[in-house]
C-alpha positions in Angstrom: 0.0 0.0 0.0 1.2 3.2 -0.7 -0.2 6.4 1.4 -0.5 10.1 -0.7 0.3 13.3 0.8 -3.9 13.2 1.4 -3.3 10.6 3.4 -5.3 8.3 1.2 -4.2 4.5 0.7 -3.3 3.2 -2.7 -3.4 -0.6 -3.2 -2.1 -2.6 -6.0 0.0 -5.8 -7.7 3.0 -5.7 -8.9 5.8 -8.5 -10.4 8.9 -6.2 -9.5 8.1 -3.4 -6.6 11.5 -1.3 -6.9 10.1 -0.6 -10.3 6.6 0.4 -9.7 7.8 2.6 -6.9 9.8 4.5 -9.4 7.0 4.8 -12.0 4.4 5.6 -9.6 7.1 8.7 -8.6 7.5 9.4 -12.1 3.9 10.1 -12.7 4.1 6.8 -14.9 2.2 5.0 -12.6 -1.7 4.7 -11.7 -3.5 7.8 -12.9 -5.2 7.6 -9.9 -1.7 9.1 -7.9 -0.8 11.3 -9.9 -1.0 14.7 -8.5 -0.3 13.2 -4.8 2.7 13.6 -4.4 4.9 12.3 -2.1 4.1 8.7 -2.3 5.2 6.3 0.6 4.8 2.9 0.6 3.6 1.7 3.9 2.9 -2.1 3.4 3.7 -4.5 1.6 3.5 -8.3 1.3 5.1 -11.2 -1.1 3.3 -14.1 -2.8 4.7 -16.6 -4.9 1.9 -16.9 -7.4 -0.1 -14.1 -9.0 -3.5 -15.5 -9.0 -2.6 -15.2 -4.6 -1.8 -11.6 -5.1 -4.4 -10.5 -7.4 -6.9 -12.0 -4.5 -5.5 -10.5 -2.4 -5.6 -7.0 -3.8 -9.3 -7.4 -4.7 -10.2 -7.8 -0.9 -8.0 -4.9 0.4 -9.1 -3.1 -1.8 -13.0 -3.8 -0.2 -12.0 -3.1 3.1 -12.5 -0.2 4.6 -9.9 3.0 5.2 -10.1 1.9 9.3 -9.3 -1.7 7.9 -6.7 -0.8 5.9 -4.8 1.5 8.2 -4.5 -1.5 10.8 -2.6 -3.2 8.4 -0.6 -0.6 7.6 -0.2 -0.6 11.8 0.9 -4.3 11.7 -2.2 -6.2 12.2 -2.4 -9.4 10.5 -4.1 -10.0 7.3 -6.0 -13.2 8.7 -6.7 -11.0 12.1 -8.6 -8.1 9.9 -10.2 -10.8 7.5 -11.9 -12.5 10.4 -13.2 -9.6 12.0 -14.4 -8.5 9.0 -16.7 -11.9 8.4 -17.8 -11.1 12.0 -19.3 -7.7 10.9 
């Protein structure tokens, strides 16, 4: 995840990170960052397969800011998942 100088949370894939770090700082990247400026990347996490990660990504992506940002705060992805189903 990558956090914008509004603060808001950016999720998304990627096969090589150090790359997509420099093209999202490049303005390359997702339109959606461009203009937010300085980008940080917060969190992070490696999968082996692709078909994992893009999973993955769909259900941050459907969590809430509040969900997110415990994440980002070290909570486990299992942890936030379950108490999501609880909901």
């Amino acid at each position: 995840m990558i956090r914008c100088c509004d603060g808001s949370l950016y999720t998304g894939y990627t096969s090589d990170l150090e790359r997509r770090i420099k093209e999202h700082g490049s303005s390359r990247g997702a339109k959606y960052l461009r203009g937010k400026m300085p980008l940080n990347l917060v969190w992070y996490k490696e999968y082996k397969y692709l078909k994992k990660a893009l999973q993955m990504e769909t259900k941050i992506k459907k969590l809430t800011k509040k969900e997110k940002e415990s994440i980002v705060g070290g909570k486990r992805l299992d942890k936030v998942f379950k108490l999501k189903k609880k909901i």
